[in-house]
Structure formats: C-alpha cells, structure tokens
C-alpha positions in Angstrom: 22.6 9.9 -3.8 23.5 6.3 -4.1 22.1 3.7 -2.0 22.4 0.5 -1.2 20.7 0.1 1.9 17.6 2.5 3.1 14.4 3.3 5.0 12.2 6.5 3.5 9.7 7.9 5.1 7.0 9.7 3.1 6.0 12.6 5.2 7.3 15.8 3.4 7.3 17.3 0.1 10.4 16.5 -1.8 11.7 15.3 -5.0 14.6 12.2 -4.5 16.7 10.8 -7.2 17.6 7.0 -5.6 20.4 4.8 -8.1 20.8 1.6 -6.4 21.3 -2.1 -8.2 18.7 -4.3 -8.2 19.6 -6.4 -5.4 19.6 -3.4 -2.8 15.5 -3.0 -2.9 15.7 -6.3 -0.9 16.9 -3.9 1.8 14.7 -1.4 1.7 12.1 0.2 4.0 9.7 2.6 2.1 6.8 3.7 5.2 4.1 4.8 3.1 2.5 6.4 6.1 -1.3 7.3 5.4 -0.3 8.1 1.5 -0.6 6.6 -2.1 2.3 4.9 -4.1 1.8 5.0 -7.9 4.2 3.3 -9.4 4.3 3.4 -13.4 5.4 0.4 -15.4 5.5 -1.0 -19.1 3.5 -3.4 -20.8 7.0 -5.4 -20.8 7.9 -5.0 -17.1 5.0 -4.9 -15.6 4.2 -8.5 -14.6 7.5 -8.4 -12.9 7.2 -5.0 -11.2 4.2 -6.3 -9.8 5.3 -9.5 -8.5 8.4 -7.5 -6.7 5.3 -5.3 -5.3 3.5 -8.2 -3.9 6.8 -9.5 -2.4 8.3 -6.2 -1.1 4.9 -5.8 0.8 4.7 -9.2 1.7 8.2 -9.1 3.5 7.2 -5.7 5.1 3.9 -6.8 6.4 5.8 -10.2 8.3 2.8 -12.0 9.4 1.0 -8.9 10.4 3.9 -7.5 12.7 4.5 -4.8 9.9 8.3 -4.7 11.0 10.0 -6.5 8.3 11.8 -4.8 5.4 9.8 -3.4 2.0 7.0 -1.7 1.3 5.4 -0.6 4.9 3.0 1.7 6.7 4.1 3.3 10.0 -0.2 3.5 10.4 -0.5 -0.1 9.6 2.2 -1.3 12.5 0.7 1.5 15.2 -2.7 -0.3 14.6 -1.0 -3.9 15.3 1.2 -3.0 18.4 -1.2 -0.4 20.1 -4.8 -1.1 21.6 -6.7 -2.4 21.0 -4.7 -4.6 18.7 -7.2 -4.6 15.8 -4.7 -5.2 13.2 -6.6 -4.3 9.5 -4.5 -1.7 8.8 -3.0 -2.3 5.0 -1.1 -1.8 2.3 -3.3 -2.3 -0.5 -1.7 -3.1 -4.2 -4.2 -2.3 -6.4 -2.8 -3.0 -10.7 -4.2 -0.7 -12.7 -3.9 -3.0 -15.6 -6.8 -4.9 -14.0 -8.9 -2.3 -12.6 -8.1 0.3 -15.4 -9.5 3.2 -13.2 -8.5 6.7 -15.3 -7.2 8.9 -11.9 -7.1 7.7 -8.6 -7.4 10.6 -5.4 -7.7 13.3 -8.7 -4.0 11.7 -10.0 -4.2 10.6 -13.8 -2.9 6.8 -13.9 -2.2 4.5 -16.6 -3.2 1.0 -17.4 0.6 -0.5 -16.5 0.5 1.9 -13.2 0.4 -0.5 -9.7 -0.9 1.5 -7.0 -0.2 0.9 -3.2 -1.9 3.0 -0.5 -2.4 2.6 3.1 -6.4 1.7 3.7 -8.6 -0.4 6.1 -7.8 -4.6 4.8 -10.3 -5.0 2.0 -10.6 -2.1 0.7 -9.8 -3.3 -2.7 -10.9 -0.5 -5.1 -9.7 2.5 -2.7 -12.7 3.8 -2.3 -12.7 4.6 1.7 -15.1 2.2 2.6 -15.0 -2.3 2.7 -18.4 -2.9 1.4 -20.4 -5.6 -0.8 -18.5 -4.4 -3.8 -15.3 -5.4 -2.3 -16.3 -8.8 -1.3 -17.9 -9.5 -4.2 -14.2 -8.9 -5.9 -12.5 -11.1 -3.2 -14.5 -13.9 -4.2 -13.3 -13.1 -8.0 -9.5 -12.7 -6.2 -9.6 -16.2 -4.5 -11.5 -18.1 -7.7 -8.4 -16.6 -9.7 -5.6 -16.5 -7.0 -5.2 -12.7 -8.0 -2.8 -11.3 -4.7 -4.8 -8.5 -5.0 -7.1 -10.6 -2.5 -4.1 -11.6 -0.1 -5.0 -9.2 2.6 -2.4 -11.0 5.1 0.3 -11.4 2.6 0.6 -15.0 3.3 0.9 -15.6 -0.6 -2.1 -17.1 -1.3 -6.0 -16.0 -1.2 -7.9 -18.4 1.6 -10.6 -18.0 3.9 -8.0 -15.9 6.3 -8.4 -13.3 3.8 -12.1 -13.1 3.8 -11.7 -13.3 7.8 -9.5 -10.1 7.7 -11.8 -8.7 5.4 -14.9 -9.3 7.8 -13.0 -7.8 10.5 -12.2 -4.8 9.1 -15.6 -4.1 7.5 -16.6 -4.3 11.2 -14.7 -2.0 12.7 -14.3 0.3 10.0 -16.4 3.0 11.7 -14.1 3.4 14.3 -11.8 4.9 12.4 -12.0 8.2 10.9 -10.7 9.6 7.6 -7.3 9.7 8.0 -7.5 6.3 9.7 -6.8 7.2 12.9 -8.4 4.6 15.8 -11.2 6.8 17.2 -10.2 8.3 20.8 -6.8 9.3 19.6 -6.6 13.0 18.5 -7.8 13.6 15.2 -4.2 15.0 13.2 -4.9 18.0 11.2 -6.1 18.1 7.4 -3.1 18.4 4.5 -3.1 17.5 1.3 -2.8 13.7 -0.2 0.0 12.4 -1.1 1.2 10.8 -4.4 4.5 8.8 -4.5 5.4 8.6 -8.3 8.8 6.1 -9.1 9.4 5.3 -12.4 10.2 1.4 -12.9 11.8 0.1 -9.8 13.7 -2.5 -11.6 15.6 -0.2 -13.6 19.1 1.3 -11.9 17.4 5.1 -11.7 14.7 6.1 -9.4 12.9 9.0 -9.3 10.6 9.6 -6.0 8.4 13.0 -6.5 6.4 13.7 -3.3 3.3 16.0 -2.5 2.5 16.8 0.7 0.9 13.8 3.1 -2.7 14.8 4.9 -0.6 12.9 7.5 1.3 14.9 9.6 4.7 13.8 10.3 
C-alpha cells in the first residue's frame, strides 16, 4: 500500500510492505506498544538513520505527553495521563553499533542495527531492570552527549535525565513484567515482539511482525 500519512499499531502478527517518500515519515505514528523495534542499517546510513530515530522519538514523546507524531508507546502515554501520573515509561533507542550486543530478547542483531523498545526510563542496556550499571553508562552518555542518555527527549543529556532516571529506578518495582502499573490486571503472557524495517530512509519498507506479549 502507499502511504503518505499513517499511524501503526504493533499488536498483531503481520507482515506490511509501506512505500512512502521520505518526507511522509514526518507524519507518522508507529505505537510500539510493550514491543522491540529493530531497525537494520548500513555502515553508510546509519548515522543518519539514527539521528531520524532520535528525532522521530523525540517529536512523539512531546515533553513527556507522548501524543505527538513518530515513534510512540501507547504504554508510555497510559503511564503519563493515568494515576498516578508517574511518567517513566520510554522508548529506549539503544545503537547497536555502540553496544554491539550479538541478539537482543533471543533476535540476532547486527552492529549497524538501532534498537527501540518500550522499558522503564533508564533502562539503557534492555535488561528489565535501571540499576548501577545503567547509571554508570548515563554518566558516560552526558560526558559524551550520546542521546542514548536523553531519557526526556529534550535533545540534550542534563541533570533532568539522571532525575528521570532516579525516578524510575524508584518505582520500578511497581511495575511488573509486562510493565503494567501494579493494581491494574495483569494482561495475559504472549510472545515478544520484534519489529524488523529495513532502512527507513530508503522509498521501500518492509515491517515483519511477531506476536506482542501485549495484548491488543
């Protein structure tokens, strides 16, 4: 189908074919839900692929409202606008040419892959939990201006950063593994999802979908 203007939700298993021109992705709304994005580049796109990362996420996430356009996470804006109002829900963008990780949740990646996934602020490695490790790397994020570390999508990496970060190693037992706030009905167990697009910035995109562990 051709596009020029959409909003995809990943919830089902499907394979989509998207041909759109560049400009469109401005206009875009993908809602990640509580999945993974891996998003494969080359060696020769890649710094650009991930800067259009950083900014489609940064344009989604709209000062922590998680209504604009881009890159979003239907978890991420439930945790903003419902009580209590925590607010460190994410979309993590983790580049693979930096953390040069072999698989992440059991899927092979690459070194020019840049992953996204909905996690807890902070959170940087994707490990489920916002620990000393993660910190640590914050403080290696902010010394470099890496926007790995820009946990509020502001554009920069600051001290609000490591505030967000506190804040959501805090409360991060009160959510459980599906990160669901604690009192709301646990949803039932499925499989994780993988989002694989080849490079965004070329006219053909193909979106291949397994199963979310969140139901739709």
């Amino acid at each position: 189908m051709r596009v020029t203007r959409c909003a995809i939700s990943l919830a089902l298993a499907a394979i989509a074919i998207f041909e759109a021109p560049e400009s469109s992705f401005a206009q875009t709304t993908i809602d990640l839900g509580n999945n993974t994005l891996v998003y494969p580049t080359t060696p020769s796109s890649h710094d650009a692929d991930l800067q259009m990362m950083f900014y489609m996420v940064a344009t989604a996430c709209d000062g922590g409202a998680w209504d604009g356009p881009g890159i979003t996470s239907s978890l991420a804006y439930a945790d903003a606008h419902n009580p209590p109002y925590n607010g460190v829900i994410d979309v993590t963008i983790l580049d693979n040419s930096y953390w040069r990780l072999p698989s992440i949740f059991g899927f092979p990646l690459t070194n020019n892959d840049i992953v996204m996934s909905t996690s807890l602020a902070g959170d940087l490695n994707l490990n489920g939990v916002v620990d000393s490790f993660d910190y640590a790397q914050e403080v290696t994020f902010e010394t470099n201006q890496n926007l790995q570390g820009d946990l509020n999508h502001d554009g920069q990496v600051d001290s609000a950063d490591f505030q967000l970060m506190a804040r959501s190693a805090s409360l991060q037992n009160e959510y459980n593994s599906s990160l669901n706030y604690i009192g709301v009905p646990e949803p039932s167990t499925g499989a994780f999802l993988v989002l694989l697009l080849p490079p965004l910035l070329s006219s053909r995109m193909l979106a291949k979908f397994r199963r979310s562990r969140w139901p739709a």
